[in-house]
C-alpha positions as a Python dict, from the first residue, in 0.01 Angstrom:
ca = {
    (1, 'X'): (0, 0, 0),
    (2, 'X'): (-207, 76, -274),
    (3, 'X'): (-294, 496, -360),
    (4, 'X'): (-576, 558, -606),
    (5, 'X'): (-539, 855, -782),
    (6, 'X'): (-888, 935, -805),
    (7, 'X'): (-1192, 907, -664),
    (8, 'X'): (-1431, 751, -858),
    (9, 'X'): (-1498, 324, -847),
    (10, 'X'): (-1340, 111, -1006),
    (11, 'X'): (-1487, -38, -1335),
    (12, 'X'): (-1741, -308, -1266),
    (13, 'X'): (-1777, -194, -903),
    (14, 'X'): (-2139, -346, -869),
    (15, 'X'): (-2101, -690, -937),
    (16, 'X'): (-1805, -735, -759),
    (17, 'X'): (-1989, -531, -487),
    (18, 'X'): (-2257, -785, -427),
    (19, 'X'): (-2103, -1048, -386),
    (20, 'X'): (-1822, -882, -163),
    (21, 'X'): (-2128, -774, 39),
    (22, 'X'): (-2282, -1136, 2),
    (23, 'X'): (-1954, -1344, 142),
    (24, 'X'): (-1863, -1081, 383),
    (25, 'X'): (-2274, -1079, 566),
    (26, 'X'): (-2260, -1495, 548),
    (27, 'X'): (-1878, -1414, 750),
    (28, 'X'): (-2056, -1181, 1013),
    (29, 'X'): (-2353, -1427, 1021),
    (30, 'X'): (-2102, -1735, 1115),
    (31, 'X'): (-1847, -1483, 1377),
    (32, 'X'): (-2181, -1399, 1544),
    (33, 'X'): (-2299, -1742, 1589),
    (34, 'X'): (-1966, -1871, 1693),
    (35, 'X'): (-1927, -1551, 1971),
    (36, 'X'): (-2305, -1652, 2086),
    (37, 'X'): (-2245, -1998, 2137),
    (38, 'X'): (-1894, -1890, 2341),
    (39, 'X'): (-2036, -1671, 2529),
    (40, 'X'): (-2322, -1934, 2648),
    (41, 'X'): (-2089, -2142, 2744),
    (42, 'X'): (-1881, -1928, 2904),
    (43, 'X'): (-2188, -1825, 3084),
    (44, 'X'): (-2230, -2136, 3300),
    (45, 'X'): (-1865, -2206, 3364),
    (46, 'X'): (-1790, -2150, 3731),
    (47, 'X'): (-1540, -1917, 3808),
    (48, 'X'): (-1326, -1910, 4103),
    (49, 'X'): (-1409, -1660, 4365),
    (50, 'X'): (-1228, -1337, 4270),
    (51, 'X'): (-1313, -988, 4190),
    (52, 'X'): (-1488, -886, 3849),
    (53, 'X'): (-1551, -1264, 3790),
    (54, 'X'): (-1909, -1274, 3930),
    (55, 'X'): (-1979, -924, 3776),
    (56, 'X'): (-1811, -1057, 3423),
    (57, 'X'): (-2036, -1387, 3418),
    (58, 'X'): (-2362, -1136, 3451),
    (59, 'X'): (-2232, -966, 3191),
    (60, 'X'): (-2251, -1304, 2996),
    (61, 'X'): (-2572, -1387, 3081),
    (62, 'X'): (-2722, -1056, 2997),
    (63, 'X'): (-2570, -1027, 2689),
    (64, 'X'): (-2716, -1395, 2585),
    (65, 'X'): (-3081, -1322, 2763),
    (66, 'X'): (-3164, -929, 2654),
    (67, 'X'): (-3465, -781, 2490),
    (68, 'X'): (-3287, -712, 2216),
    (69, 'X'): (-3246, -1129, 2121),
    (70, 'X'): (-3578, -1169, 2225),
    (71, 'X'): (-3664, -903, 1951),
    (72, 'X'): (-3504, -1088, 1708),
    (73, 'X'): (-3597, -1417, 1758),
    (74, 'X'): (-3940, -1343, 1748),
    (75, 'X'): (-3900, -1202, 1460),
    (76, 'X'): (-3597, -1409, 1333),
    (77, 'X'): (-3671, -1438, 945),
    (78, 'X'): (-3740, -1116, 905),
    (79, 'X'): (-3425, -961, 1154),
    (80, 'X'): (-3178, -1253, 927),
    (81, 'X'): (-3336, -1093, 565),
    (82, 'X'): (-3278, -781, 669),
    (83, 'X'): (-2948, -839, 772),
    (84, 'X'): (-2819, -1001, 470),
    (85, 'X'): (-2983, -687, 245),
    (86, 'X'): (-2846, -440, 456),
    (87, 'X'): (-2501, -611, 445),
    (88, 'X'): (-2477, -581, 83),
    (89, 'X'): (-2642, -234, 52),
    (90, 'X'): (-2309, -145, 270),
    (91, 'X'): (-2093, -306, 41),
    (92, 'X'): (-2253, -96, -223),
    (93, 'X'): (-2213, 165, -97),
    (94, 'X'): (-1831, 103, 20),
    (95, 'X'): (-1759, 30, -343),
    (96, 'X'): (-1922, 291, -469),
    (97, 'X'): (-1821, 568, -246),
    (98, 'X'): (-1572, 509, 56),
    (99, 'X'): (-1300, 246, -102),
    (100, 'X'): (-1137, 533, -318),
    (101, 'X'): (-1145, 773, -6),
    (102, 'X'): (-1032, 582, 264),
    (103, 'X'): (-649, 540, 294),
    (104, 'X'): (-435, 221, 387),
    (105, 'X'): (-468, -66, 232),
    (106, 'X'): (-734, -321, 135),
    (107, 'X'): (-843, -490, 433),
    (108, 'X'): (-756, -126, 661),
    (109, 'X'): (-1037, 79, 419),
    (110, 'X'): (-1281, -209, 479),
    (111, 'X'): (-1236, -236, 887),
    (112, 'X'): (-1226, 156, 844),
    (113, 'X'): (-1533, 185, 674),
    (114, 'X'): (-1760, -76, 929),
    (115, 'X'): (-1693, 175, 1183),
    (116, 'X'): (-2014, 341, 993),
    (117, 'X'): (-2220, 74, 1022),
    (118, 'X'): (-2100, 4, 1349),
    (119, 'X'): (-2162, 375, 1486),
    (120, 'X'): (-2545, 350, 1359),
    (121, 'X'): (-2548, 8, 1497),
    (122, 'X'): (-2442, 143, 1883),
    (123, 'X'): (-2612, 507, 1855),
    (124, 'X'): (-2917, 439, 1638),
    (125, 'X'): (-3069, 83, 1612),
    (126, 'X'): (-2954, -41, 1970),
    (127, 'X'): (-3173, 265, 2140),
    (128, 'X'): (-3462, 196, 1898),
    (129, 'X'): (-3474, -146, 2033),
    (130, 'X'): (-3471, -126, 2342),
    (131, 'X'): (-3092, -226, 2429),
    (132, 'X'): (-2993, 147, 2485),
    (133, 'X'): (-2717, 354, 2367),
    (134, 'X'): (-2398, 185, 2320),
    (135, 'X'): (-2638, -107, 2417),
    (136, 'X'): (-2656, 35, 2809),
    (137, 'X'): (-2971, -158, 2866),
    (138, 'X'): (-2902, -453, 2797),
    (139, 'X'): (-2727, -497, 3164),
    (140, 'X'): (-2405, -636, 2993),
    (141, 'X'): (-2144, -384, 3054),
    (142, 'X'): (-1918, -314, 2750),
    (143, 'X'): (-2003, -680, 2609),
    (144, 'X'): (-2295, -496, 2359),
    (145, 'X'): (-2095, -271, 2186),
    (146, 'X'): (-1725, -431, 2225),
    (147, 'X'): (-1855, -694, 2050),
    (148, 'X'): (-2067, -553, 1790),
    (149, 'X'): (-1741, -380, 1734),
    (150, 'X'): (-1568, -662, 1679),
    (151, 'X'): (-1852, -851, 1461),
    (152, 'X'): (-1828, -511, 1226),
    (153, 'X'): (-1477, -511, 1198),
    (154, 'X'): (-1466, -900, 1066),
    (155, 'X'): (-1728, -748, 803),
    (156, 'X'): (-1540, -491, 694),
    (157, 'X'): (-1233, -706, 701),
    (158, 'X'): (-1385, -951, 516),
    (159, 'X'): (-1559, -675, 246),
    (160, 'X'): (-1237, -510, 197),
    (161, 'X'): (-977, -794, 118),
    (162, 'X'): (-1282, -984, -84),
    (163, 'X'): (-1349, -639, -299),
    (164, 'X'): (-967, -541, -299),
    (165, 'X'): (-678, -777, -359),
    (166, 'X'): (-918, -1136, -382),
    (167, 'X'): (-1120, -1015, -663),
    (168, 'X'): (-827, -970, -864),
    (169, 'X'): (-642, -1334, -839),
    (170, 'X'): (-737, -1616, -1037),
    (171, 'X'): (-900, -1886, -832),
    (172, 'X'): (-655, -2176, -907),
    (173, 'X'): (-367, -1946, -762),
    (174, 'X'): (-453, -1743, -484),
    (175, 'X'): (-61, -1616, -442),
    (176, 'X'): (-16, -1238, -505),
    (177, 'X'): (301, -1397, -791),
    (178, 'X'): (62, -1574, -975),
    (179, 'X'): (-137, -1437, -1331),
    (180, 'X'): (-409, -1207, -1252),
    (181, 'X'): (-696, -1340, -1458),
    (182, 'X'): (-783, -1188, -1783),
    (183, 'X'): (-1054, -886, -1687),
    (184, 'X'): (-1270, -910, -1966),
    (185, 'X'): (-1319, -1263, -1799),
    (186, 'X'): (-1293, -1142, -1488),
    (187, 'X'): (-1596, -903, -1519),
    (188, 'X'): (-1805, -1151, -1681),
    (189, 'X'): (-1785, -1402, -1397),
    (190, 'X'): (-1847, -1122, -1167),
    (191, 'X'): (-2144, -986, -1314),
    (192, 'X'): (-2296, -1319, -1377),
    (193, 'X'): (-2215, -1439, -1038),
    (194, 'X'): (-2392, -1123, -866),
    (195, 'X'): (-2689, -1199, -1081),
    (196, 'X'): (-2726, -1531, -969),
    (197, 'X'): (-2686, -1395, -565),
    (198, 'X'): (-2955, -1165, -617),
    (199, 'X'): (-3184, -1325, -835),
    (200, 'X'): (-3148, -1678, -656),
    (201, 'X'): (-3175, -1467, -307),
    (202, 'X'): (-3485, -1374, -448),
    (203, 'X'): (-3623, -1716, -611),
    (204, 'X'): (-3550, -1878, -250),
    (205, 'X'): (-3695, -1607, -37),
    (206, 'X'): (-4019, -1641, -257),
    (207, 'X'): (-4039, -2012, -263),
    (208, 'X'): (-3999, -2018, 123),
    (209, 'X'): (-4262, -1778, 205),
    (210, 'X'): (-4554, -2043, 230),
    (211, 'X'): (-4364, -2283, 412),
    (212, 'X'): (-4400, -2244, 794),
    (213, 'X'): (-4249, -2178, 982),
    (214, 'X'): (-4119, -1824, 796),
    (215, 'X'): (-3810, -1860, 943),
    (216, 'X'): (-3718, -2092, 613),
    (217, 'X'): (-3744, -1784, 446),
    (218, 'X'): (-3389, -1637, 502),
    (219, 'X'): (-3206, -1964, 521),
    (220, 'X'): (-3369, -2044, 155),
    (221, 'X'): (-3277, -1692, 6),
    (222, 'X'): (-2909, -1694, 151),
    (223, 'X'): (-2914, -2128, -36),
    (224, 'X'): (-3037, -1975, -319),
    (225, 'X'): (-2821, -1671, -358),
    (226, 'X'): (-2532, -1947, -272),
    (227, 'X'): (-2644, -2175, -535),
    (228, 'X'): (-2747, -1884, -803),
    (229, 'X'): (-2392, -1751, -738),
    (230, 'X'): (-2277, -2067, -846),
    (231, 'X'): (-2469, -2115, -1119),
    (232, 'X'): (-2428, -1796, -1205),
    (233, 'X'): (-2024, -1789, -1213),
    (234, 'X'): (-2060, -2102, -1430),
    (235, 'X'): (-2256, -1939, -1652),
    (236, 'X'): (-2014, -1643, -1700),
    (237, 'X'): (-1724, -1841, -1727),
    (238, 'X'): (-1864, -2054, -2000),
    (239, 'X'): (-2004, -1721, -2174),
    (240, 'X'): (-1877, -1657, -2518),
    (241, 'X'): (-1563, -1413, -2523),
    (242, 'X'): (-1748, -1226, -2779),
    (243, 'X'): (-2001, -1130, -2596),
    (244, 'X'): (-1922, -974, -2297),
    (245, 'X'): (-2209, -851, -2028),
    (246, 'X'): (-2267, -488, -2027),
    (247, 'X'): (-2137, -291, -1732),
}
């Protein structure tokens, strides 16, 4: 278990911060979609007659058919941009803040730390839209916030092991025995990489916007922070060693 003897971030926290944030949204994204479609399915499965079944497959339908889905799919670009900026503002601020202050190790500080998120999530946004505290109104039971619980915790999971431990092995050898890469290199693919995310999130969310309908416009900023990342890393790998990116 790693200890940090101080509190302050590691050195070059941001880049790596971005596109912790970056992967670990896209993760959330995909848990959230695969829980949705199981739970639809699950919805229409008859259950034998027993007691709590009936009540549990409500509970399934509500929690696929609420005002709080309806919210965002009529409003689905906009709810899946914000999403992916607010996922990475987190990570920022994880990196910057919370990773030195939270104890156990890599992936406990990160599932530690989406309890935050996760707390505003129940307390704050669910009551502003309509779904109630804790998500009470969305006629669901404990399905609302068990498992936007659960879809926090694979973020933080996710943020923590990607930021921690992951960011420090060399691609071509993902065992902890193997050479750690050099960090001058390290940093440069890192910064270069988060440039591309942002500025190809960017490039993509602009080109999309007059193409109806706008719900192209998130799925073409999270291909083109993909593909800027990419480009991106390239670039900072093939960078000169003399020449280093400033922090």
């Amino acid at each position: 278990m790693m200890q940090y003897t101080d509190s302050r971030p590691r050195p070059g926290w941001l880049p790596r911060a971005i596109i912790s944030g970056f992967v670990a949204t896209v993760a959330m994204s995909f848990l959230f979609f695969l829980a949705y479609g199981g739970a639809r399915v699950a919805s229409f499965v008859e259950l034998r007659p027993q007691r709590g079944a009936a009540q549990f497959t409500q509970w399934l339908q509500a929690l696929t058919h609420n005002q709080v889905l309806d919210l965002a799919a009529s409003s689905l670009y906009a709810a899946a941009a914000v999403h992916l900026v607010v996922g990475v503002l987190w990570a920022v601020a994880y990196a910057y803040y919370f990773e030195r202050r939270l104890p156990g190790g890599d992936w406990a500080r990160g599932a530690l730390f989406s309890l935050i998120p996760w707390a505003l999530s129940v307390v704050v946004f669910f009551p502003l839209v309509g779904g109630g505290l804790f998500g009470s109104a969305v006629g669901a039971g404990p399905l609302p916030a068990i498992g936007n619980l659960i879809l926090h915790l694979g973020y933080g999971v996710v943020l923590g092991v990607i930021y921690g431990p992951l960011g420090d092995l060399p691609a071509d050898d993902l065992s902890r025995a193997g050479i750690s890469d050099d960090p001058a290199v390290s940093s440069r693919y890192e910064q270069a990489a988060a440039r591309g995310i942002v500025i190809g999130g960017l490039v993509g969310g602009l080109l999309a916007l007059g193409v109806p309908p706008l719900v192209f416009v998130p799925i073409a900023a999270a291909l083109g922070a993909t593909f800027g990342g990419f480009i991106g890393s390239l670039g900072g790998l093939s960078a000169p060693l003399g020449h280093t990116a400033p922090r």
